[in-house]
C-alpha positions as CSV (number, residue, x, y, z in Angstrom):
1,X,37.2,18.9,8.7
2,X,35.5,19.3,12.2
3,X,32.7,17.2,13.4
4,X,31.1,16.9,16.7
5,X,28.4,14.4,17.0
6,X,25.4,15.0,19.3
7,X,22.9,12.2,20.2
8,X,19.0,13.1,19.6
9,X,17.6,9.8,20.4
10,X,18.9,6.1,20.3
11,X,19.0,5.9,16.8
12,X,19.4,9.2,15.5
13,X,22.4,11.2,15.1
14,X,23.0,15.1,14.6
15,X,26.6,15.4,12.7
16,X,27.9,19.2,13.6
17,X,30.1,19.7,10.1
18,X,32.8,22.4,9.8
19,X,35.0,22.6,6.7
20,X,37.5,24.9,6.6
21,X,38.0,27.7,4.0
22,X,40.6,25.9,2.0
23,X,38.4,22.9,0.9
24,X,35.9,25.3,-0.4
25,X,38.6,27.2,-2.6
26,X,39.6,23.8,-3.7
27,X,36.5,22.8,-4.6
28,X,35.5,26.2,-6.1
29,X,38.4,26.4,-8.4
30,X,37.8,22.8,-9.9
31,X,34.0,23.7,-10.9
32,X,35.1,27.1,-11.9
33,X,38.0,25.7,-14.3
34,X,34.6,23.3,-15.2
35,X,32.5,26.5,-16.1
36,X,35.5,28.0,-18.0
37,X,35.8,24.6,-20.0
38,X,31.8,24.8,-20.7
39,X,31.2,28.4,-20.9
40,X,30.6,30.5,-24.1
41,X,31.0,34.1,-23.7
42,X,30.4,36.9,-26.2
43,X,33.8,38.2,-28.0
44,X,35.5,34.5,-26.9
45,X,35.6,31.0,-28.2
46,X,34.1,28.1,-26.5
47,X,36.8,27.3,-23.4
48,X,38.9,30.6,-23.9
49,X,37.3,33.1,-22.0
50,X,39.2,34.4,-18.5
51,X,38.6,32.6,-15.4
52,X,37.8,35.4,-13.8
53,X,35.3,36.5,-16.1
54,X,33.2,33.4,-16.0
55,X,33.7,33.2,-12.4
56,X,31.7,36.6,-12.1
57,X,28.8,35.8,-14.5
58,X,28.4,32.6,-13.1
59,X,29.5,32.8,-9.2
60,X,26.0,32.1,-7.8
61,X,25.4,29.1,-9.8
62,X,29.2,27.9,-9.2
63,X,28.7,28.8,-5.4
64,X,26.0,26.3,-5.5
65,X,27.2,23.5,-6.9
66,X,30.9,24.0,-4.9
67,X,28.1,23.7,-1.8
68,X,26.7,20.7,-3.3
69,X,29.9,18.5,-3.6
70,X,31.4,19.9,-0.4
71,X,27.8,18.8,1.5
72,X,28.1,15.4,-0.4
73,X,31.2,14.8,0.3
74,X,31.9,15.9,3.6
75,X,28.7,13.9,4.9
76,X,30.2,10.3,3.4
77,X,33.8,11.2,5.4
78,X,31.8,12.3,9.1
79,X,29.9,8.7,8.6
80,X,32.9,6.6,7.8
81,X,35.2,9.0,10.5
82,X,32.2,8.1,12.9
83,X,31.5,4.4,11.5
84,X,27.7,4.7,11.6
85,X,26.0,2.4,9.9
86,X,23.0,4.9,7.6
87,X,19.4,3.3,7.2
88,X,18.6,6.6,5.3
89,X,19.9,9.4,3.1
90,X,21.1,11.7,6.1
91,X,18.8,15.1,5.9
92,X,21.3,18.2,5.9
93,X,20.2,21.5,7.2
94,X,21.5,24.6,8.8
95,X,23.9,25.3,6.0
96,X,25.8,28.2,6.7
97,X,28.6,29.2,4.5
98,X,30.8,32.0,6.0
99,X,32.5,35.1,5.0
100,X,35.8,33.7,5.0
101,X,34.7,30.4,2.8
102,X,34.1,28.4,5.8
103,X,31.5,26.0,5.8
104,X,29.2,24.8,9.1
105,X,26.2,22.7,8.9
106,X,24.1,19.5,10.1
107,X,23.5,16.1,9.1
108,X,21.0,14.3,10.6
109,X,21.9,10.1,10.5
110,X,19.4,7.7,11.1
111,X,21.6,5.0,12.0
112,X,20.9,0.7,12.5
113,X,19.5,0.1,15.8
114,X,21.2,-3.4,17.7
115,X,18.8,-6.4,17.4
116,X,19.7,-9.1,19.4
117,X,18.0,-12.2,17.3
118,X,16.2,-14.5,19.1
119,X,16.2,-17.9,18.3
120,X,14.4,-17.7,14.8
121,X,14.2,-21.4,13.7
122,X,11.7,-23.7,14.9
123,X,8.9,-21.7,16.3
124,X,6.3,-23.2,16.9
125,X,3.1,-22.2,15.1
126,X,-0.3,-22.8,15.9
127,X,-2.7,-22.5,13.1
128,X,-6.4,-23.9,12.9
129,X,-6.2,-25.4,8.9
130,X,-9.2,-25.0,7.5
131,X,-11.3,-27.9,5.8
132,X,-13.2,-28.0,2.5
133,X,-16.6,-29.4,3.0
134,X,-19.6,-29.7,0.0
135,X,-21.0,-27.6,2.2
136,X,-18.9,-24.7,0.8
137,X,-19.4,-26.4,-2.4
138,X,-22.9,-26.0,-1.9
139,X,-22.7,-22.6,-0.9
140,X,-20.3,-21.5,-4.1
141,X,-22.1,-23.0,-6.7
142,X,-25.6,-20.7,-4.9
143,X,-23.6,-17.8,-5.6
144,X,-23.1,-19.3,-9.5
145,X,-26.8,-19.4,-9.9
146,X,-27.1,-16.0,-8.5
147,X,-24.7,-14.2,-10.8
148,X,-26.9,-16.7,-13.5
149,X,-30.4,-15.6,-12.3
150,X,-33.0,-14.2,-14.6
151,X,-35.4,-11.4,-12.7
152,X,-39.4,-11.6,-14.1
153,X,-42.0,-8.9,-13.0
154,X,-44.3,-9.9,-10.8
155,X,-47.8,-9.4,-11.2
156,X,-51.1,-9.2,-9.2
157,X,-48.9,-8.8,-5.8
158,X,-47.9,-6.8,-3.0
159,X,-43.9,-6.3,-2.3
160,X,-42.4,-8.3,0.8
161,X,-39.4,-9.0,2.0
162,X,-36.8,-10.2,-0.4
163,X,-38.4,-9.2,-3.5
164,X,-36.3,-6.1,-5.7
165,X,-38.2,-3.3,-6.2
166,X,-37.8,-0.6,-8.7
167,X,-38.3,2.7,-7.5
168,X,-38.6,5.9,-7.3
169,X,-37.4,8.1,-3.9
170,X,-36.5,11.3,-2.2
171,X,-35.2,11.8,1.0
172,X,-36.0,15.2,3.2
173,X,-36.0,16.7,6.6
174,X,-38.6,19.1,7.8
175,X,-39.7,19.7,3.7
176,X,-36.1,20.3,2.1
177,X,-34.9,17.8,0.3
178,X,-31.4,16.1,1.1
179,X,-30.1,16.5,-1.9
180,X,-30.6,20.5,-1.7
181,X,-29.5,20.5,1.9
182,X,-26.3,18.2,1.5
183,X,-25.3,18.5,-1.6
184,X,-22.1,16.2,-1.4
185,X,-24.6,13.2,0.1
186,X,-24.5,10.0,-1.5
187,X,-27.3,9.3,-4.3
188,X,-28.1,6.1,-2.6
189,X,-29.4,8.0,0.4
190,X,-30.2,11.4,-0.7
191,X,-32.6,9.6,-3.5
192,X,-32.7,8.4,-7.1
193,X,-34.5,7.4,-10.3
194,X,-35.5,4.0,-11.3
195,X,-33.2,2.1,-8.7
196,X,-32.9,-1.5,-8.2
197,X,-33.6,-1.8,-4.5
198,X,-33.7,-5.8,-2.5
199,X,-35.9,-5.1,0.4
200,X,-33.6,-6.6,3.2
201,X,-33.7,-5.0,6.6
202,X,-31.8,-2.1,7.3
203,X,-30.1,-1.9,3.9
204,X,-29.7,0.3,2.2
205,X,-31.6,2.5,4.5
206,X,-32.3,1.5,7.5
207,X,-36.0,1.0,8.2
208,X,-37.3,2.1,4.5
209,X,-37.5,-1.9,3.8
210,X,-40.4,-2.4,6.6
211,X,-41.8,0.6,5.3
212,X,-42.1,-0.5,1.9
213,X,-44.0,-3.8,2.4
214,X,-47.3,-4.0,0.7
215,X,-47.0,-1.4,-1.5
216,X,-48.4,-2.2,-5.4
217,X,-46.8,-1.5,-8.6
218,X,-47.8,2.2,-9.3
219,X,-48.0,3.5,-5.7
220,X,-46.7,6.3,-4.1
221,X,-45.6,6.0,-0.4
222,X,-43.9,8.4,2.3
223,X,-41.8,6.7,4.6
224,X,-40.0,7.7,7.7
225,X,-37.3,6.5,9.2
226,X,-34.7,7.8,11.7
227,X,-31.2,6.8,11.2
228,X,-29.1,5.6,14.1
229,X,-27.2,7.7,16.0
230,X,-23.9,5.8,14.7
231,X,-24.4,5.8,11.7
232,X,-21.7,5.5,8.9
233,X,-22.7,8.8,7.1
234,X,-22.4,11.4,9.8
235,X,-24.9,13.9,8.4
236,X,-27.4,12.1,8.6
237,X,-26.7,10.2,12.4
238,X,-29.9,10.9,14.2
239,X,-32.1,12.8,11.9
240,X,-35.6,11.8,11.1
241,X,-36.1,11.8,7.7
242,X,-39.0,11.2,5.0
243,X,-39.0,9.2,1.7
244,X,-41.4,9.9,-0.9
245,X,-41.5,6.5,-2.8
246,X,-42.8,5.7,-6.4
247,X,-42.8,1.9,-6.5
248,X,-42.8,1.1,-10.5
249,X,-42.5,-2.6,-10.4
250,X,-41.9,-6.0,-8.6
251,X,-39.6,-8.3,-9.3
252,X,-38.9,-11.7,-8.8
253,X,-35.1,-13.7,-9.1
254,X,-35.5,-16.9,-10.7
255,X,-32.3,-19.0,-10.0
256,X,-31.5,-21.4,-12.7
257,X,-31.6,-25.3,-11.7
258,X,-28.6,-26.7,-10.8
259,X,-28.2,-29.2,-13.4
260,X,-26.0,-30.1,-16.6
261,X,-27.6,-27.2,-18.4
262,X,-26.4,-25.0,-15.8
263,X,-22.8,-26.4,-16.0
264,X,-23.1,-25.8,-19.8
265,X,-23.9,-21.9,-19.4
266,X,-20.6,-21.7,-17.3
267,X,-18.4,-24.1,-19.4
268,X,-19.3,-25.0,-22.6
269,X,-19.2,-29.0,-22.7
270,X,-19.1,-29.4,-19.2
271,X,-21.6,-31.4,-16.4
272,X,-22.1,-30.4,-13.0
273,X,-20.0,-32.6,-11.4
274,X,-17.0,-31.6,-13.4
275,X,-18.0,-28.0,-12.3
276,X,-18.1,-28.7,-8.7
277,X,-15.2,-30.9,-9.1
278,X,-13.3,-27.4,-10.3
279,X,-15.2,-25.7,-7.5
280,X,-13.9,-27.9,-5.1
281,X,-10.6,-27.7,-6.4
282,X,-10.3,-24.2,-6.1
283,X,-11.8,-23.7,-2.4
284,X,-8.9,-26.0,-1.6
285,X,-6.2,-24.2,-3.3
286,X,-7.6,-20.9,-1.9
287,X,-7.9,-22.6,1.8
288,X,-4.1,-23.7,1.5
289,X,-3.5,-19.9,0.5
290,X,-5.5,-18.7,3.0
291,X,-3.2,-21.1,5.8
292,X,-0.3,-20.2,4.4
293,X,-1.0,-16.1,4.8
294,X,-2.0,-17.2,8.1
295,X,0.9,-19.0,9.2
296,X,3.2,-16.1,7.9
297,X,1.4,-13.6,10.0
298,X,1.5,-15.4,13.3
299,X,5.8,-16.2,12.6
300,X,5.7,-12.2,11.9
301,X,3.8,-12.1,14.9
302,X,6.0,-14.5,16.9
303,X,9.3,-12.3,15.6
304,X,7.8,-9.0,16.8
305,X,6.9,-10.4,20.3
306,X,10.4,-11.8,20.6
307,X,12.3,-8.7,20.0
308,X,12.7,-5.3,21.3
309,X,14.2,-2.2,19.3
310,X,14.3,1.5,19.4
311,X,13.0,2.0,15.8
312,X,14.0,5.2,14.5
313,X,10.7,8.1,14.5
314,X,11.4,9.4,11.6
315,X,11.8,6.1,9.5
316,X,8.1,5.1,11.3
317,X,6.7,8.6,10.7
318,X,7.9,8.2,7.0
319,X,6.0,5.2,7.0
320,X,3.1,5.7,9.0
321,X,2.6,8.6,6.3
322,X,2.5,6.1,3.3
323,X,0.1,3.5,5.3
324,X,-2.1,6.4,6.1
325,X,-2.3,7.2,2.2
326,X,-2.7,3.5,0.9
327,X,-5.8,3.5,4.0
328,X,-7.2,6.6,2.5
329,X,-7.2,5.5,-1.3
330,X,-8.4,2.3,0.1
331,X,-11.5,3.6,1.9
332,X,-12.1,5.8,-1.3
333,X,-12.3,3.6,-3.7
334,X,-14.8,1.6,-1.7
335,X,-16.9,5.1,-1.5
336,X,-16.1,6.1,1.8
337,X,-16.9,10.0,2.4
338,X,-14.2,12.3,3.1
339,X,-16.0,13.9,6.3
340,X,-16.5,10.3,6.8
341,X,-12.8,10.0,7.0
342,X,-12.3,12.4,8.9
343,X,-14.6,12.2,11.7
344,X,-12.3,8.6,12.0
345,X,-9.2,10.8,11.5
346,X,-7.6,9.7,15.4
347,X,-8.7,5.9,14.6
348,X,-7.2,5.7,11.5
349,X,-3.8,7.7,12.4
350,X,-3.4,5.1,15.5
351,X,-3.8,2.4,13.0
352,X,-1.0,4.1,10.7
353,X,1.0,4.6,13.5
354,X,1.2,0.7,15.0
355,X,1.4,-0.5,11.3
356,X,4.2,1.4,10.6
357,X,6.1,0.9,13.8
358,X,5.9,-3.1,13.1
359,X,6.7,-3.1,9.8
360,X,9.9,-0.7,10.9
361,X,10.9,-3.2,13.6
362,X,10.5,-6.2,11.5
363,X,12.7,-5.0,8.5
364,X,15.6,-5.1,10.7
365,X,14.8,-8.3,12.4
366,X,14.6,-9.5,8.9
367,X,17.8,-7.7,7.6
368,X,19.9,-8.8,10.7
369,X,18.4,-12.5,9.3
370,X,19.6,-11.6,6.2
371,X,23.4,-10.8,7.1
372,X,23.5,-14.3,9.1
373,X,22.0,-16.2,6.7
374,X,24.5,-14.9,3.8
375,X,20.7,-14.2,1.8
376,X,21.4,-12.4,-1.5
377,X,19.5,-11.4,-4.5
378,X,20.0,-13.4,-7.5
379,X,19.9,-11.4,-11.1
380,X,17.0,-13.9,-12.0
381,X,15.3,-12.8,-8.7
382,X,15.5,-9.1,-9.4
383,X,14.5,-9.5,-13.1
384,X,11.4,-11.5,-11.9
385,X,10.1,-8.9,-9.3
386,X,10.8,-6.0,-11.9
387,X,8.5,-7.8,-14.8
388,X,6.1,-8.1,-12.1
389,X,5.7,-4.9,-11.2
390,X,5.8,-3.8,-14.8
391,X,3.0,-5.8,-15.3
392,X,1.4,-4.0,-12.3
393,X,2.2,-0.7,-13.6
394,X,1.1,-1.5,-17.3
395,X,4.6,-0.5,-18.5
396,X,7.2,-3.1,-20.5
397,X,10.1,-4.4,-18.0
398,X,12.7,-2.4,-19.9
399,X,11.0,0.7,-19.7
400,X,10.4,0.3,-15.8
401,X,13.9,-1.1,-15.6
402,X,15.5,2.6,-16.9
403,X,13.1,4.5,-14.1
404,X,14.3,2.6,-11.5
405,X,18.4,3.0,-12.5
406,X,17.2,6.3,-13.0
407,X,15.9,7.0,-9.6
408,X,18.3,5.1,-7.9
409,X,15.4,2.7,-6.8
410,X,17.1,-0.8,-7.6
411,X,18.6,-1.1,-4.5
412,X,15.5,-0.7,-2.3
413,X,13.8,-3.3,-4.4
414,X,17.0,-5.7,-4.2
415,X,16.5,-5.4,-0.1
416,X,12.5,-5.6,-0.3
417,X,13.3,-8.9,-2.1
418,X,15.7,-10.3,0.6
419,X,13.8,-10.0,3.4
420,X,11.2,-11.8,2.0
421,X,13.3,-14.6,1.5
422,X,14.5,-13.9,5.0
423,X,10.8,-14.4,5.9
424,X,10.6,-17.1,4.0
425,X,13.4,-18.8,5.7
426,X,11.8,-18.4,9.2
427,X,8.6,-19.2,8.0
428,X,10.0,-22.7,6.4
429,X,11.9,-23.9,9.7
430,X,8.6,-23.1,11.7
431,X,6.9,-26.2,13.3
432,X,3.3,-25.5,12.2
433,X,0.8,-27.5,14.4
434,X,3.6,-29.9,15.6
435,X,4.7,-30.9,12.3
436,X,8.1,-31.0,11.6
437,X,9.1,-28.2,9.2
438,X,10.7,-28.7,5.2
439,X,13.2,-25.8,5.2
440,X,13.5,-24.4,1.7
441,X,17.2,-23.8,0.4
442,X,17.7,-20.6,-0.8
443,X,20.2,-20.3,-4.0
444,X,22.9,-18.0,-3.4
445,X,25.3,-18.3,-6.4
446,X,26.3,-15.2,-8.6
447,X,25.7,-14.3,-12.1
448,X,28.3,-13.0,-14.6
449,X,25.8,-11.9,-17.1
450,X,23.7,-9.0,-17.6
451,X,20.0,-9.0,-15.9
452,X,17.8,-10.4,-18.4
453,X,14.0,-9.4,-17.9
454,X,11.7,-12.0,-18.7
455,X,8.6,-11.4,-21.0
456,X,5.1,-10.5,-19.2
457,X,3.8,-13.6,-17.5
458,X,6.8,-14.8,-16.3
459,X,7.3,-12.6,-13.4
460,X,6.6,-13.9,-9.8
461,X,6.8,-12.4,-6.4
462,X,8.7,-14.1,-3.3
């Protein structure tokens, strides 16, 4: 076997592959004697028809899979010959298989860049921590009476400010209606039937609100408004456009009295105080999430700072594709137009782009933290992180379990899991505003046994 090796950029590899004739013919006559053993033929039994015979009614398929081993093989000797370390499942191409049974082609390696590890215990971390107040308390048990209000028509009035409206409306520009002209618009501003509107300024649309106050149950109004010219739906940036309103009634929220009553309609049995007690409780344990996230970000941010790597492209344009997809489904489901999308298409790319190269260089910060800290990945650990994304997925643990040996995926999730507890690690030898830091001990010890996936509910992320 020949290889030449030809640098494309610091951490990418082109492996030149030539394999002489002989290896082929070796390889070919093992999978042919393979065929043979498999092979029913008319006029022989299974196993005793000539190798020559099954060699010409199968030679294509035989060709290919002689290529296949020889690629696979060949590949796994040029890395080892070479002693690159692979971050990737090298991408062959150029496969040309000659006359004589030689065979020339090219892997391209993606290979570990050098880290050189700063000094990764102790940073120190400054993070505001936030306080619980009954201020929030306040302000959390308002939104409790909201979600409890009752809404009563109001009668003998004209609509103001604050009041919900139910209404009647249809946008147009110049006498066609939006809904004819842009089909694809949203309902909310194209118009709609019997709608719940709150009359707040500029929402939904901006300017109907003012236009609306005064009106009387059982009017009809036109309204014009002209939308900003940076407006989030595009279509509609500048344009002057008239509403024809029906206003069919006014109504009034009546929040419920924050007393032991109102407790009771959240918890049966319970007072107020015990409710804001549990309020209180839980803006705390959400603060001391909320400090924690914070913490990790600015030690991810500390790591990043401290480092510099020559992160593979195609690893970050692998990943910049993914982040780009999760941004897209993310911007859907929140109702976001696709020419909306689009018309952010640079912004949203350069996002993808930065994300991806960060989260490239910080995985192997984190997986040189790894090797020196002698991490690993307990069964119990793997078995917990695979119930919880069953539970994710809606599937049982044993059924995600097979997909994963099945797609060779174990492995992936098995490093996913280390450098967050290489993360971790940092994180927990971090001075955080000038505190001295409670390292957490990481247990390291093997397992004999096979992996035993716990029931739903018992699965937990690192």
């Amino acid at each position: 076997m020949k290889v030449t090796t030809e640098q494309k950029e610091t951490c990418i590899v082109d492996l030149h592959i030539e394999l002489p004739p002989e290896r082929f013919q070796s390889e070919w006559k093992e999978v042919g004697n393979e065929y043979r053993r498999l092979a029913t033929l008319p006029g022989f039994r299974k196993g005793k028809a000539p190798l020559a015979i099954v060699e010409k009614k199968y030679s294509q398929d035989i060709e290919q899979e002689v290529t296949r081993k020889l690629l696979d093989t060949a590949v796994r000797e040029a890395i080892n010959e070479q002693k690159l370390q692979a971050v990737q499942s090298p991408n062959v191409h150029t496969i040309k298989l000659e006359g004589d049974r030689s065979l020339r082609f090219t892997a391209t390696v993606v290979i570990r860049p050098s880290v050189n590890l700063p000094e990764y215990k102790g940073l120190e971390i400054t993070v505001e921590k936030p306080v619980v107040d009954e201020a929030q308390v306040d302000q959390f048990l308002e939104g409790l009476r909201g979600d409890l209000a009752e809404f009563k028509t109001a009668e003998g009035r004209d609509l103001v400010m604050g009041d919900f409206a139910v209404l009647d409306y249809e946008g147009s520009i110049e006498g066609k209606s939006l809904s004819e002209s842009y089909p694809d618009l949203q309902p909310t501003y194209a118009g709609r039937k019997n709608f719940w509107i709150k009359l707040e300024e500029d929402r939904p649309i901006p300017g109907l609100a003012a236009g609306l106050v005064g009106m009387k149950a059982g009017e009809t109004r036109d309204c014009t408004v002209t939308f900003p010219t940076d407006f989030s739906e595009e279509k509609l940036r500048g344009y002057k456009v008239n509403y024809k309103v029906t206003l069919h009634e006014i109504k009034e929220r009546e929040l419920p009295p924050l007393d032991d009553a109102f407790a009771a309609k959240l918890s049966p049995g319970s007072t107020l105080e015990k409710i804001r007690e549990q309020v209180r409780e839980r803006l705390k344990v959400n603060a001391e999430e909320n400090f924690s996230r914070t913490v990790r970000a600015e030690v991810v941010k500390q790591l990043l700072s401290k480092v510099t790597i020559d992160t593979p492209s195609t690893m970050v344009q692998q990943e910049s594709t993914a982040i780009l997809k999760e941004i897209i489904q993310e911007n859907q489901s929140r109702g976001v137009s696709e020419e909306e999308l689009r018309s952010h298409q640079e912004e949203l790319l350069g996002a993808a782009r930065q994300s991806a190269a960060d989260k490239v260089k910080l995985n192997f910060i984190l997986g040189e933290i790894v090797g020196k800290e002698g991490i690993r990945v307990s069964r119990e650990e793997l078995a917990w992180r695979i119930t919880s994304m069953a539970e994710r997925y809606q599937m049982t643990p044993q059924k995600l379990l097979k997909e994963l040996q099945k797609h060779r995926a174990i492995a992936g999730i098995e490093e996913e899991i280390s450098l967050g507890k290489a993360l971790d690690t940092v994180v927990s030898h971090a001075r955080v505003n000038g505190e001295d830091p409670k390292p957490i001990v990481h247990s390291n010890h093997s397992h004999d046994e096979e992996p035993h996936v716990h029931g739903p509910g018992c699965g937990h992320d690192h």
